[in-house]
N, CA, C and O atoms as a printed pandas DataFrame, in Angstrom:
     atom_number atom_name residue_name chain_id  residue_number  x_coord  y_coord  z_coord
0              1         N          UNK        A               1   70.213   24.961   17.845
1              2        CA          UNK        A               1   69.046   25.789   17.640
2              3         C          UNK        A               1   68.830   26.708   18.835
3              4         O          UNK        A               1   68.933   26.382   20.018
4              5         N          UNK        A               2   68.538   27.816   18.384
5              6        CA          UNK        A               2   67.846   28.978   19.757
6              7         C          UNK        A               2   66.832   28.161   19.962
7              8         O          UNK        A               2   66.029   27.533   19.272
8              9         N          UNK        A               3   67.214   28.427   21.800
9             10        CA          UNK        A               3   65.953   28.596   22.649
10            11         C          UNK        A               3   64.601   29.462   22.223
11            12         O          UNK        A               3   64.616   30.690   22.146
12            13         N          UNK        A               4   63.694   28.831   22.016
13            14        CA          UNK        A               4   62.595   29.941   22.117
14            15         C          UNK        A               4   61.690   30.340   23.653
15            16         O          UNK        A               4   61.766   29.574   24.613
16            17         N          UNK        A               5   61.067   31.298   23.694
17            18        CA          UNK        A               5   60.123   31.536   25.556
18            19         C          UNK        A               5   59.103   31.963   25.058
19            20         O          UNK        A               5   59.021   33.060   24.506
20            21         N          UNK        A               6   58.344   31.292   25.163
21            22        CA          UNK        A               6   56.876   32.142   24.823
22            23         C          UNK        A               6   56.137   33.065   26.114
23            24         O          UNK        A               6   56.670   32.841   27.200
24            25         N          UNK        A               7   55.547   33.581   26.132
25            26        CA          UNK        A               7   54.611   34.142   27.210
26            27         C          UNK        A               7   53.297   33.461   27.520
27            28         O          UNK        A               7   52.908   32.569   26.765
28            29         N          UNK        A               8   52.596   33.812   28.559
29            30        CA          UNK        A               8   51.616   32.639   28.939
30            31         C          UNK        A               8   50.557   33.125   27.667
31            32         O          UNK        A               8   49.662   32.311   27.445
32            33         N          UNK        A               9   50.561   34.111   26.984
33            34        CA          UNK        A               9   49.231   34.326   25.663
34            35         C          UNK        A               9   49.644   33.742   24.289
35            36         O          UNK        A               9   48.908   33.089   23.549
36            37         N          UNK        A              10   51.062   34.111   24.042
37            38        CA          UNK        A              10   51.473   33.134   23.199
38            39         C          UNK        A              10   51.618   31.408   22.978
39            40         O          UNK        A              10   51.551   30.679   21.988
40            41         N          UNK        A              11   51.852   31.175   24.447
41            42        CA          UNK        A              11   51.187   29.899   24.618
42            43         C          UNK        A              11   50.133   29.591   24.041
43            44         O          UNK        A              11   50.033   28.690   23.209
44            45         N          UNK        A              12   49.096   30.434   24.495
45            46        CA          UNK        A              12   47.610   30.068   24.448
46            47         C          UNK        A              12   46.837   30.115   22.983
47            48         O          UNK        A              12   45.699   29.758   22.680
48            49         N          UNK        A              13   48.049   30.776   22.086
49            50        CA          UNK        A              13   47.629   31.060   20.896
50            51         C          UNK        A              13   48.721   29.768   19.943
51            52         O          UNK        A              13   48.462   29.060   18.970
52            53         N          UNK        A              14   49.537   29.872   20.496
53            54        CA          UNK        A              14   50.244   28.392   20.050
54            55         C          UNK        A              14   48.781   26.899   20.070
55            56         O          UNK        A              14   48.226   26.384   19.100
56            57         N          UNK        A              15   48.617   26.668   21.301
57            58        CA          UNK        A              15   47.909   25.614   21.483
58            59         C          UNK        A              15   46.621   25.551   20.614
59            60         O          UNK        A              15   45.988   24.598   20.161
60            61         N          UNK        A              16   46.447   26.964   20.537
61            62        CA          UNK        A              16   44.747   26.934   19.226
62            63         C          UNK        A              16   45.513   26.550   17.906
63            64         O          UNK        A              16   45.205   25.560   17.242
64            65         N          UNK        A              17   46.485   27.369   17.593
65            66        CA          UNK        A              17   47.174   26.950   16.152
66            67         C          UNK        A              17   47.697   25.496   15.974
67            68         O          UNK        A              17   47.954   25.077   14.846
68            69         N          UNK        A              18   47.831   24.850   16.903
69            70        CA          UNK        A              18   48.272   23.608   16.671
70            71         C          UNK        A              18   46.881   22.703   16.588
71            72         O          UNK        A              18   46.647   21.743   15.854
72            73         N          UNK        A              19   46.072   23.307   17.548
73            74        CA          UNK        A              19   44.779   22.460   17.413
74            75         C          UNK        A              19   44.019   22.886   15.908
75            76         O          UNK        A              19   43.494   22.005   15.228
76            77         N          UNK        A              20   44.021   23.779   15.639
77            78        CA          UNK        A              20   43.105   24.043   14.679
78            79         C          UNK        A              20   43.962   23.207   13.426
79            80         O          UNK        A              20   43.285   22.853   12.462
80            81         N          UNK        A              21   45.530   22.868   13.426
81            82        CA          UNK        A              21   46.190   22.813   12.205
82            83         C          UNK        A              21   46.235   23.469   10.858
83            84         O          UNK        A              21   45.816   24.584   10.549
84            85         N          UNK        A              22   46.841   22.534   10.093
85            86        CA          UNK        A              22   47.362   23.823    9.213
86            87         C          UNK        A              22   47.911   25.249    9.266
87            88         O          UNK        A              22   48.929   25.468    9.922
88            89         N          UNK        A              23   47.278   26.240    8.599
89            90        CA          UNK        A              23   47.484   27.687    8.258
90            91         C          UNK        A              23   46.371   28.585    9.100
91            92         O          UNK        A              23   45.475   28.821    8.291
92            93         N          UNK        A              24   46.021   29.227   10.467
93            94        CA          UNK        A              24   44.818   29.739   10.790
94            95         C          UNK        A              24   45.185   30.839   10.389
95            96         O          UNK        A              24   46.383   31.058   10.210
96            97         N          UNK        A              25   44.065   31.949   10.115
97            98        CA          UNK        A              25   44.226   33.393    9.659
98            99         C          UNK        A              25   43.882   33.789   11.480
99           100         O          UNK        A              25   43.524   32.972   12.329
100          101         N          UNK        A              26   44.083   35.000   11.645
101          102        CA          UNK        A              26   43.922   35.700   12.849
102          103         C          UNK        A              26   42.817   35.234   13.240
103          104         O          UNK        A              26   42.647   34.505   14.217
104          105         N          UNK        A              27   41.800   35.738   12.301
105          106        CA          UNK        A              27   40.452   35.394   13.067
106          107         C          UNK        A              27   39.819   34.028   13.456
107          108         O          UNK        A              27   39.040   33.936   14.404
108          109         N          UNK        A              28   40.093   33.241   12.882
109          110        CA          UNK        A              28   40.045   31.844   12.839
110          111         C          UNK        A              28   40.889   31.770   14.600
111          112         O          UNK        A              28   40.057   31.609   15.493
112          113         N          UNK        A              29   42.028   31.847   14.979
113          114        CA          UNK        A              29   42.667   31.894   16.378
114          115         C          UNK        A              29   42.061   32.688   16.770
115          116         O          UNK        A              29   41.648   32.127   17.784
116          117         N          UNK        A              30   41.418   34.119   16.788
117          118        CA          UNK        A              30   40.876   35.255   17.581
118          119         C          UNK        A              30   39.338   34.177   18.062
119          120         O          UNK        A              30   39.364   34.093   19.290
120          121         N          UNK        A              31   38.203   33.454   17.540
121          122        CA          UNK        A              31   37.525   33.224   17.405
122          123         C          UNK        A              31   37.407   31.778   18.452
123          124         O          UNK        A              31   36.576   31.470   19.306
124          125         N          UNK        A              32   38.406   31.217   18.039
125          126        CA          UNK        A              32   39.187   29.889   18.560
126          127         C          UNK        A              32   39.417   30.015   20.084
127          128         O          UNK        A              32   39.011   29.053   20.737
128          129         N          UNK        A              33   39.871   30.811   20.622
129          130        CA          UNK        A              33   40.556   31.060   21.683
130          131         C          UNK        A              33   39.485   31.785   22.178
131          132         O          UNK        A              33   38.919   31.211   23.108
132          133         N          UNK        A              34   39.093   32.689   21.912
133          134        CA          UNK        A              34   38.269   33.884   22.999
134          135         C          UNK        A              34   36.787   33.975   21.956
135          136         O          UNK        A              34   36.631   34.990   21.278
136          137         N          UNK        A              35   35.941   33.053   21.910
137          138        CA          UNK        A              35   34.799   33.219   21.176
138          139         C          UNK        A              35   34.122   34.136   21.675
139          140         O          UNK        A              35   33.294   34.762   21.014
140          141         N          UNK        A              36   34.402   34.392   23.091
141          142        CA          UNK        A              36   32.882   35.213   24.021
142          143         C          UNK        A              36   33.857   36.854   23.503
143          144         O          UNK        A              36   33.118   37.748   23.917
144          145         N          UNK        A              37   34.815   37.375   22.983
145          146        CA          UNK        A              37   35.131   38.588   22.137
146          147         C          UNK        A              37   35.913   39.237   23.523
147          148         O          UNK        A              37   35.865   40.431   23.817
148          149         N          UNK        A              38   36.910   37.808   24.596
149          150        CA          UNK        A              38   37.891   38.388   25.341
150          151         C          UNK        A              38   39.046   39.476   25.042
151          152         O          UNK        A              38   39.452   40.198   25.953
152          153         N          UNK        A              39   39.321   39.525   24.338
153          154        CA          UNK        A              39   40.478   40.063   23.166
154          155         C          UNK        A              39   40.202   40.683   22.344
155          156         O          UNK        A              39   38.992   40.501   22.212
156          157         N          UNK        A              40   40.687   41.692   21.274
157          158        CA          UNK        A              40   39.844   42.231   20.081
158          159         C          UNK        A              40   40.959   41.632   18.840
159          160         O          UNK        A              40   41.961   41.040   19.238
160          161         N          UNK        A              41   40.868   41.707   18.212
161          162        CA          UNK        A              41   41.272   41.120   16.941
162          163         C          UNK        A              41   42.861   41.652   16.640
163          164         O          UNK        A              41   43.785   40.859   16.458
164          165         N          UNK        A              42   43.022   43.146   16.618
165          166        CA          UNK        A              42   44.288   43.780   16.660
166          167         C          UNK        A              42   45.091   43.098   17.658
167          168         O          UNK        A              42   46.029   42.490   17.142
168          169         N          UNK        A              43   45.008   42.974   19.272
169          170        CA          UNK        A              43   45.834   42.445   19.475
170          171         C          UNK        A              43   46.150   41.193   19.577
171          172         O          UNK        A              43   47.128   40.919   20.273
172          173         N          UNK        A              44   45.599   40.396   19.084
173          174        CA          UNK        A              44   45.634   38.895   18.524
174          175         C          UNK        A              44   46.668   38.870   17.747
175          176         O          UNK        A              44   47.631   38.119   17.898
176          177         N          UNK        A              45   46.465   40.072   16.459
177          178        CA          UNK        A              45   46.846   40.044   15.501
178          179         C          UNK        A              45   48.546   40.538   15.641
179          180         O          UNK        A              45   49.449   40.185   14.881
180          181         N          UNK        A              46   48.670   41.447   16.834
181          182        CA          UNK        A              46   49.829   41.701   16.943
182          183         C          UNK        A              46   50.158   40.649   17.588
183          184         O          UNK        A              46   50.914   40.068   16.809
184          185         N          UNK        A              47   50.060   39.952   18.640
185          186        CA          UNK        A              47   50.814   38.978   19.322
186          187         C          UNK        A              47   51.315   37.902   18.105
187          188         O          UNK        A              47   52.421   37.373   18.212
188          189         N          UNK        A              48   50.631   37.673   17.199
189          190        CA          UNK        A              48   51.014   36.871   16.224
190          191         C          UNK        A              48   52.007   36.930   15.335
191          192         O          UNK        A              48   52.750   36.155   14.733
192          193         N          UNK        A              49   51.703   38.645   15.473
193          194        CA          UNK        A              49   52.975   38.990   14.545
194          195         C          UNK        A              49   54.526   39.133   15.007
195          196         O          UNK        A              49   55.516   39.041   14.282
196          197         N          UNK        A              50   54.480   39.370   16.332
197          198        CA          UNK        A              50   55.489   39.222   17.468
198          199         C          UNK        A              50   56.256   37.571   17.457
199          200         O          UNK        A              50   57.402   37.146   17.601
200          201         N          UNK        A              51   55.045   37.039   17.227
201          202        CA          UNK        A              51   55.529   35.284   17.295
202          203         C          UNK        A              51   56.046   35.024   15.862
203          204         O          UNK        A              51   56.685   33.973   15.813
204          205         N          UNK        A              52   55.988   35.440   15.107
205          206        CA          UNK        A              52   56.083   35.782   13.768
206          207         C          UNK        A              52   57.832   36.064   13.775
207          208         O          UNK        A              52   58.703   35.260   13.441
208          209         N          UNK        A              53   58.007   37.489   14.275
209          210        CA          UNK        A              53   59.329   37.912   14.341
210          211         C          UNK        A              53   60.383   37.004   15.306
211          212         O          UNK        A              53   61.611   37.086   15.331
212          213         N          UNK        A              54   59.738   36.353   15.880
213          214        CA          UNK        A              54   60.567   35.364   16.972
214          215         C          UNK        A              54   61.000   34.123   16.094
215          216         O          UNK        A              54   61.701   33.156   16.390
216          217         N          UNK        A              55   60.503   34.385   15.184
217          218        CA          UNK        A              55   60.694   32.935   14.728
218          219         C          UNK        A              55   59.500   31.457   14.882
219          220         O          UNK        A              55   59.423   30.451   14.176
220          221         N          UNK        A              56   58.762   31.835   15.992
221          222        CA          UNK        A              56   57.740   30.464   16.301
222          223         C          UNK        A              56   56.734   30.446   15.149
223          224         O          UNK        A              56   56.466   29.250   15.034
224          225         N          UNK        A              57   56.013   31.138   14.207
225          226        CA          UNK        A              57   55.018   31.182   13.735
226          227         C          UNK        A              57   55.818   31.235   12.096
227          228         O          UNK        A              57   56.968   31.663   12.003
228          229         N          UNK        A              58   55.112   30.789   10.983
229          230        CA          UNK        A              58   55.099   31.401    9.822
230          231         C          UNK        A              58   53.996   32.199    9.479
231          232         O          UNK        A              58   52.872   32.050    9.958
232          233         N          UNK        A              59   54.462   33.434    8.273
233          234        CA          UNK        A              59   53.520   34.250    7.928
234          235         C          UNK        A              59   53.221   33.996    6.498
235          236         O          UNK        A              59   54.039   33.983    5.578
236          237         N          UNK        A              60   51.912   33.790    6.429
237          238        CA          UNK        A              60   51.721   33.703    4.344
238          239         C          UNK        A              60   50.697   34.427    4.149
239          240         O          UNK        A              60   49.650   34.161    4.740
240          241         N          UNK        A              61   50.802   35.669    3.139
241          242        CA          UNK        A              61   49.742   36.599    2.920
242          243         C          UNK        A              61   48.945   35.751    1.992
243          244         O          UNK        A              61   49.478   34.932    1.243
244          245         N          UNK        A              62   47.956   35.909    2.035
245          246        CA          UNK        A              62   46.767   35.887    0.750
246          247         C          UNK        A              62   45.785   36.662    0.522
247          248         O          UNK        A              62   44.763   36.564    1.201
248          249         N          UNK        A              63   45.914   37.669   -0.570
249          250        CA          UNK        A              63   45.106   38.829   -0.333
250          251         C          UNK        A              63   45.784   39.944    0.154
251          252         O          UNK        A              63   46.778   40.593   -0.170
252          253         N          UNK        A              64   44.547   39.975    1.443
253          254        CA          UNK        A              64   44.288   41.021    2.659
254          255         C          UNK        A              64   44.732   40.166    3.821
255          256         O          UNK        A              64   45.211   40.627    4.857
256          257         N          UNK        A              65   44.513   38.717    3.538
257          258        CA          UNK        A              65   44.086   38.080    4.946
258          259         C          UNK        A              65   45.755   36.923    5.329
259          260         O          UNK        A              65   45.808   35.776    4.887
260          261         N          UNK        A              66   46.800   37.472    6.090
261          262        CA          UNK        A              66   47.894   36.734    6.846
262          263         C          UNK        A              66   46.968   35.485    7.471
263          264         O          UNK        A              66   45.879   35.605    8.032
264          265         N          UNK        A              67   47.764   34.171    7.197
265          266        CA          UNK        A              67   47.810   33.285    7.522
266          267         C          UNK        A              67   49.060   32.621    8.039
267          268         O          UNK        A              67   50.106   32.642    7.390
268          269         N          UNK        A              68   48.913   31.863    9.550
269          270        CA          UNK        A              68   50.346   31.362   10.479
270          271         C          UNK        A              68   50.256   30.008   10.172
271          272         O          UNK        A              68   49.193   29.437    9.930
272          273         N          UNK        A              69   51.463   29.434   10.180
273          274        CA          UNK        A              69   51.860   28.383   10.412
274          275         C          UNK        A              69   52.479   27.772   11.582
275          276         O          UNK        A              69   53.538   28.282   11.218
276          277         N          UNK        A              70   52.724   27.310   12.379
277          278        CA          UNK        A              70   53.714   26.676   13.124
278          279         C          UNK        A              70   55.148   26.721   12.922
279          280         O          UNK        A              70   55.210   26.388   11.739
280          281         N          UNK        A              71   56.363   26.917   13.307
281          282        CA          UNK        A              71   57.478   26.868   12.815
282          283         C          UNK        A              71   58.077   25.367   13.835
283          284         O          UNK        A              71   58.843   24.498   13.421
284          285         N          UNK        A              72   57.574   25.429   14.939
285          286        CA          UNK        A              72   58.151   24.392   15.632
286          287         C          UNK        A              72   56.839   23.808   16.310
287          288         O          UNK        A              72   55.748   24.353   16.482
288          289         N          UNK        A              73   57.403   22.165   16.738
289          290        CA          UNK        A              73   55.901   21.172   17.056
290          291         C          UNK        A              73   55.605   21.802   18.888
291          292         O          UNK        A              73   56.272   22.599   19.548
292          293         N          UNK        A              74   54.590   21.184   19.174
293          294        CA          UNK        A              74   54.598   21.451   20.755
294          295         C          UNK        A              74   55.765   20.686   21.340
295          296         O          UNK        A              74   56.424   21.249   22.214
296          297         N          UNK        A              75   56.005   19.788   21.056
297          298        CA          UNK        A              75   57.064   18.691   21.396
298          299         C          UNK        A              75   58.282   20.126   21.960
299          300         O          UNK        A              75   58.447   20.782   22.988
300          301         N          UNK        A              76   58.861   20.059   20.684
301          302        CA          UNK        A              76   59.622   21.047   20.728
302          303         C          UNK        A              76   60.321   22.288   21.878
303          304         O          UNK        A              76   61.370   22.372   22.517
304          305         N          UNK        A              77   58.984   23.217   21.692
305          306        CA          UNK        A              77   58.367   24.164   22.428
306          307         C          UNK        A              77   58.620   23.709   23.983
307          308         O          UNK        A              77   59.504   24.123   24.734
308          309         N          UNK        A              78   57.641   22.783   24.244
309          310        CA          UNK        A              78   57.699   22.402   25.703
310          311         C          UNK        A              78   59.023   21.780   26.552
311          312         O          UNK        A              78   59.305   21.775   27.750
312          313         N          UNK        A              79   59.947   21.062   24.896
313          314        CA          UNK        A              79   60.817   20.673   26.042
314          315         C          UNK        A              79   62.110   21.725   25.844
315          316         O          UNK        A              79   63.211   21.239   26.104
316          317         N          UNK        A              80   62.079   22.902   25.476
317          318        CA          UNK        A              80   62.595   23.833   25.154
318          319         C          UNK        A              80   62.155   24.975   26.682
319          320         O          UNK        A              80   62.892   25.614   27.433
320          321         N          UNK        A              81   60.774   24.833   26.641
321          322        CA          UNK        A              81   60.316   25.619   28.741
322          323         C          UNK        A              81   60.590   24.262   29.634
323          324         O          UNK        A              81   60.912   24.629   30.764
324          325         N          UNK        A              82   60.580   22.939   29.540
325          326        CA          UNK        A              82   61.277   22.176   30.484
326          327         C          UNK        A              82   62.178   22.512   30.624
327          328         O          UNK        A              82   62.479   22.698   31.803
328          329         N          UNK        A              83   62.760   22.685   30.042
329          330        CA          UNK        A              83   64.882   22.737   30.306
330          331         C          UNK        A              83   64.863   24.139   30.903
331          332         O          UNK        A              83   65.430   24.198   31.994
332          333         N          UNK        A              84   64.439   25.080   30.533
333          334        CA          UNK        A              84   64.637   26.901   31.275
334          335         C          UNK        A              84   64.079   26.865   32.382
335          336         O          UNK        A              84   64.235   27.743   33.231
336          337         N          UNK        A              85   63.144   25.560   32.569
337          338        CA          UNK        A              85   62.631   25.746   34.303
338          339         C          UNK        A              85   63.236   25.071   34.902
339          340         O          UNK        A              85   63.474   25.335   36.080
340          341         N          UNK        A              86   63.702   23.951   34.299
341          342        CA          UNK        A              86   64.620   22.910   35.314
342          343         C          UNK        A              86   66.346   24.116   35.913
343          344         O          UNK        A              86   66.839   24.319   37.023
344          345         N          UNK        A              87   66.729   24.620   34.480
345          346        CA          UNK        A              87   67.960   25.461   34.899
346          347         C          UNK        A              87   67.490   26.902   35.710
347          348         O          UNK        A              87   68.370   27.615   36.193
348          349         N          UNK        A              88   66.010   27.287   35.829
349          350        CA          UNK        A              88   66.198   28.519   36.608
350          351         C          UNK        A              88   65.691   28.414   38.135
351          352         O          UNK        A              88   66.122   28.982   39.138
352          353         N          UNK        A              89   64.309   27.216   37.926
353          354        CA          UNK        A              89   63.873   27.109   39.340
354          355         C          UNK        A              89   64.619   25.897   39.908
355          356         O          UNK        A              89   64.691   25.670   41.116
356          357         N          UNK        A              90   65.050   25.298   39.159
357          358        CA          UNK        A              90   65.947   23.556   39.990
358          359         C          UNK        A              90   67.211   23.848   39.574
359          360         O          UNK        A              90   67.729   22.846   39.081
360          361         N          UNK        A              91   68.056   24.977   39.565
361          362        CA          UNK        A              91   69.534   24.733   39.138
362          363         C          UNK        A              91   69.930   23.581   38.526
363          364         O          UNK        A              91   70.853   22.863   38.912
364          365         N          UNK        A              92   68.999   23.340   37.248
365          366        CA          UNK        A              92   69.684   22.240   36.322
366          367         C          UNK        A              92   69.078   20.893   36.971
367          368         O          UNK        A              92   68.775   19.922   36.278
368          369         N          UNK        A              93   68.928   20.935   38.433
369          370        CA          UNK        A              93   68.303   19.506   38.704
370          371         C          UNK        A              93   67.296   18.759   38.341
371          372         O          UNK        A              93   66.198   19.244   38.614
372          373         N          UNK        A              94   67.293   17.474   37.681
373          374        CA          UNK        A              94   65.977   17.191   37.266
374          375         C          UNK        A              94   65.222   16.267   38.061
375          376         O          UNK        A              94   64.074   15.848   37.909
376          377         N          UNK        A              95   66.571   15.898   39.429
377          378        CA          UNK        A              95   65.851   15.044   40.532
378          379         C          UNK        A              95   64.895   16.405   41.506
379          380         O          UNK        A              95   63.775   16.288   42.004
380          381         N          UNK        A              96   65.533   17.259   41.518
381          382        CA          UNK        A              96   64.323   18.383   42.565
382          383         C          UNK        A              96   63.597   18.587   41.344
383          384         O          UNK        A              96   63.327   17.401   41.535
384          385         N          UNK        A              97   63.017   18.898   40.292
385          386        CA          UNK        A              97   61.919   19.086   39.683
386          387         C          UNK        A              97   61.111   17.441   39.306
387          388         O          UNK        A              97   60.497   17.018   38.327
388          389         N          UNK        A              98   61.266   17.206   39.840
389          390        CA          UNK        A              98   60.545   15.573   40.127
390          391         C          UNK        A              98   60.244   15.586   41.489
391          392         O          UNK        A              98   59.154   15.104   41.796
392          393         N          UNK        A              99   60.984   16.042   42.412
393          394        CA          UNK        A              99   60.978   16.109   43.781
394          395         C          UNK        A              99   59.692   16.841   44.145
395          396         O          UNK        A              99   58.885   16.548   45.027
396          397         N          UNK        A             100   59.667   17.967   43.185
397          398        CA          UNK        A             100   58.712   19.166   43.687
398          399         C          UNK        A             100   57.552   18.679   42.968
399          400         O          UNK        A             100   56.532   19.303   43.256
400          401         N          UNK        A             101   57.394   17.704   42.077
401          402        CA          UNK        A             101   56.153   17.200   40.858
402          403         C          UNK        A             101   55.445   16.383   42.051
403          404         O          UNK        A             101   54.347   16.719   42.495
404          405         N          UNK        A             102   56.193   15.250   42.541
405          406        CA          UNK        A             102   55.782   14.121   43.410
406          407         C          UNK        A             102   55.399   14.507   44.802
407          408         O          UNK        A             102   55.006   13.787   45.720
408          409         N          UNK        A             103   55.654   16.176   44.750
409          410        CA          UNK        A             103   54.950   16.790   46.247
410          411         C          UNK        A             103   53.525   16.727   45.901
411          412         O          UNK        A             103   52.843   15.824   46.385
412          413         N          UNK        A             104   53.142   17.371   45.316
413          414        CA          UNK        A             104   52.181   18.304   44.506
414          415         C          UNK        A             104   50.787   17.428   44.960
415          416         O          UNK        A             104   50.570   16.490   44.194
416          417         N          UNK        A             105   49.721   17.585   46.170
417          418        CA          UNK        A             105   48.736   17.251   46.495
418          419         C          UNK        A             105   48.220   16.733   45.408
419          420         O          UNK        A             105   48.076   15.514   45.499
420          421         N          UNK        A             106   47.898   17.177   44.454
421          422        CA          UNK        A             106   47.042   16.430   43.007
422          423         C          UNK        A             106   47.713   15.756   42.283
423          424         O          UNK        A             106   47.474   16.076   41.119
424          425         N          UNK        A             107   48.453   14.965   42.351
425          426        CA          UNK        A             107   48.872   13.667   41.698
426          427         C          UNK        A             107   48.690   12.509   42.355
427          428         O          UNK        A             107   49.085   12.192   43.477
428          429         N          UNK        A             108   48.021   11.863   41.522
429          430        CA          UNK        A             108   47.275   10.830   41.310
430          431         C          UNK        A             108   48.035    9.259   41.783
431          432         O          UNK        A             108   49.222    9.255   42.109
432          433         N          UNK        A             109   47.473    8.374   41.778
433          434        CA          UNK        A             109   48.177    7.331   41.637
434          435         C          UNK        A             109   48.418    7.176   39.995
435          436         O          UNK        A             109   49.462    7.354   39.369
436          437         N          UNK        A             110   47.448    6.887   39.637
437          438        CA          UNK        A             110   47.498    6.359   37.988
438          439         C          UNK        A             110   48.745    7.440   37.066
439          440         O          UNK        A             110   49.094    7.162   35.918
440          441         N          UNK        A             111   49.282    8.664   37.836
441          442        CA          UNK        A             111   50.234    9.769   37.272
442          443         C          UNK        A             111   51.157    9.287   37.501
443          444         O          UNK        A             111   51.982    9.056   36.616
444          445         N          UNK        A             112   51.462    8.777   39.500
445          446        CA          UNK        A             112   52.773    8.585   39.595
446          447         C          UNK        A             112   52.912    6.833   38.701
447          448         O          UNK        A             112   54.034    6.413   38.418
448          449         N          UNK        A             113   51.794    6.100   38.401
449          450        CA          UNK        A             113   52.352    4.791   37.462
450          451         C          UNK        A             113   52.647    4.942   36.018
451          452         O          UNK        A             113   53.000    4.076   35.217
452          453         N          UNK        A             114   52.372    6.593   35.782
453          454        CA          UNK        A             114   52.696    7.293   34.620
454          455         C          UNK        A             114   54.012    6.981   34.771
455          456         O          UNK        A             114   54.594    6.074   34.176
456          457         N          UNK        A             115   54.654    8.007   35.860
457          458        CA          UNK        A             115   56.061    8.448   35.434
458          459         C          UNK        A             115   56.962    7.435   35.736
459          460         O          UNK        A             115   58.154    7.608   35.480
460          461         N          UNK        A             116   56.487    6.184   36.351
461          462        CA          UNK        A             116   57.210    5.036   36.603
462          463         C          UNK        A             116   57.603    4.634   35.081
463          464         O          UNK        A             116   58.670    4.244   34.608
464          465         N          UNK        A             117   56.408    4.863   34.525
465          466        CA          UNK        A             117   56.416    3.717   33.451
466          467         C          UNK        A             117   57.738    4.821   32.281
467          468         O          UNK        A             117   58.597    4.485   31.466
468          469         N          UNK        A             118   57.403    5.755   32.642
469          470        CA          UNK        A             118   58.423    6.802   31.303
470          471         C          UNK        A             118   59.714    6.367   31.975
471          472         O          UNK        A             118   60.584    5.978   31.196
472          473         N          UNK        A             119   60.046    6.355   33.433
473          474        CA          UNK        A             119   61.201    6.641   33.711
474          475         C          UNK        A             119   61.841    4.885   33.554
475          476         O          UNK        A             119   63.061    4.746   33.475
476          477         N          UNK        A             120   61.184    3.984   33.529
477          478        CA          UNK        A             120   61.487    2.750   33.044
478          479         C          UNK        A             120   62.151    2.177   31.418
479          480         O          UNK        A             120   62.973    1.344   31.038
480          481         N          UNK        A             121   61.082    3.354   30.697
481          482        CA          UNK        A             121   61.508    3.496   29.535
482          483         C          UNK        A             121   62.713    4.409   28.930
483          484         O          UNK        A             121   63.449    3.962   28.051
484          485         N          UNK        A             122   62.854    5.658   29.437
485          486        CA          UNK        A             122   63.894    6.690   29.417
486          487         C          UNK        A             122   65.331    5.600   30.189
487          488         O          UNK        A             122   66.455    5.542   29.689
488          489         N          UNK        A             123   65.076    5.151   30.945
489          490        CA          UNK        A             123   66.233    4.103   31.482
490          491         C          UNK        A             123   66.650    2.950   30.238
491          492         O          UNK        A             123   67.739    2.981   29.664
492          493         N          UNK        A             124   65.871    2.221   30.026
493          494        CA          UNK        A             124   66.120    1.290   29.065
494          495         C          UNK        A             124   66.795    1.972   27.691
495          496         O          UNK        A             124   67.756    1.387   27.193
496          497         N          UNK        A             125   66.366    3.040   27.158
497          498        CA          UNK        A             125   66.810    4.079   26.199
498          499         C          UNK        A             125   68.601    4.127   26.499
499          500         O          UNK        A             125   69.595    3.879   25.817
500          501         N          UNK        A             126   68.362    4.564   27.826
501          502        CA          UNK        A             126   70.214    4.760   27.992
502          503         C          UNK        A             126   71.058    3.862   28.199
503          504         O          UNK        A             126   72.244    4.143   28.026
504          505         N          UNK        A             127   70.691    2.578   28.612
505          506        CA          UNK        A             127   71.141    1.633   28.695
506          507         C          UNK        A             127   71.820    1.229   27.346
507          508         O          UNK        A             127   72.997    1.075   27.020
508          509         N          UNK        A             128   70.454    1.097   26.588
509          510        CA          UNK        A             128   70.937    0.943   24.983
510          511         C          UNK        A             128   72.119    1.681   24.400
511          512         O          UNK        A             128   73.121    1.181   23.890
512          513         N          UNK        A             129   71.891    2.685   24.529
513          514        CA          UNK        A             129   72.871    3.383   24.252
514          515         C          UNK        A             129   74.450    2.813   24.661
515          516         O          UNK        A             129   75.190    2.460   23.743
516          517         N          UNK        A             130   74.818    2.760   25.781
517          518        CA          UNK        A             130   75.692    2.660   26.542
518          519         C          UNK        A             130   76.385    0.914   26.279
519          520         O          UNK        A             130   77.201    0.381   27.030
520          521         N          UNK        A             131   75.720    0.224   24.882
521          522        CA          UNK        A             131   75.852   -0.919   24.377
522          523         C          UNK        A             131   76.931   -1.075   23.364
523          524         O          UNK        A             131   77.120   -2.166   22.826
């Protein structure tokens, strides 16, 4: 499957469409996202349609009024910008992009017993495998 890249607005319009679920029409995301009328509706409407031509979004007319779908989950999406940041800012490394996570003044204890606990599990995963 292609890589997809969103931009940081397409992001932001991803995350309303997934929250809102289903099918949102523009305004429903225009409304969603920027209630205080940050944005005007046209270019909502184009960014959507951009995400549209990329492939991330479905389009279903009814009427007058286009309605999006999702084409791919956040799951997806995110570990689709994990991997393009690990290969552009960590040359592929995923021990320096852990390196540079576990710098990061605002992580927590209860975060780093987060990633203990994934990387305990992601271990056991390969192990299995390797059975």
């Amino acid at each position: 499957m292609k890589q997809v890249k969103l931009t940081p607005v397409e992001w932001e319009l991803m995350e309303a469409i997934w929250e809102l679920g289903g099918a949102p029409s523009v305004r429903e995301v225009l409304e969603f996202v920027f209630p205080n009328g940050d944005k005007a509706y046209t270019t909502v409407q184009t960014v959507m349609n951009t995400m549209e031509r990329k492939g991330v979004l479905r389009r279903k007319k009814t009427g007058l009024v286009n309605f999006y779908s999702p084409a791919y989950t956040r799951d997806r999406l995110s570990t689709d910008e994990t991997s393009s940041l690990v290969k552009r800012v960590f040359g592929g490394s995923a021990p320096a992009l852990a390196s540079s996570l576990l710098s990061l003044d605002s992580i927590s204890l209860e975060e780093i017993g987060e990633i203990k606990s994934l990387l305990r599990k992601k271990e056991r995963e390969l192990k299995g495998r390797e059975s």
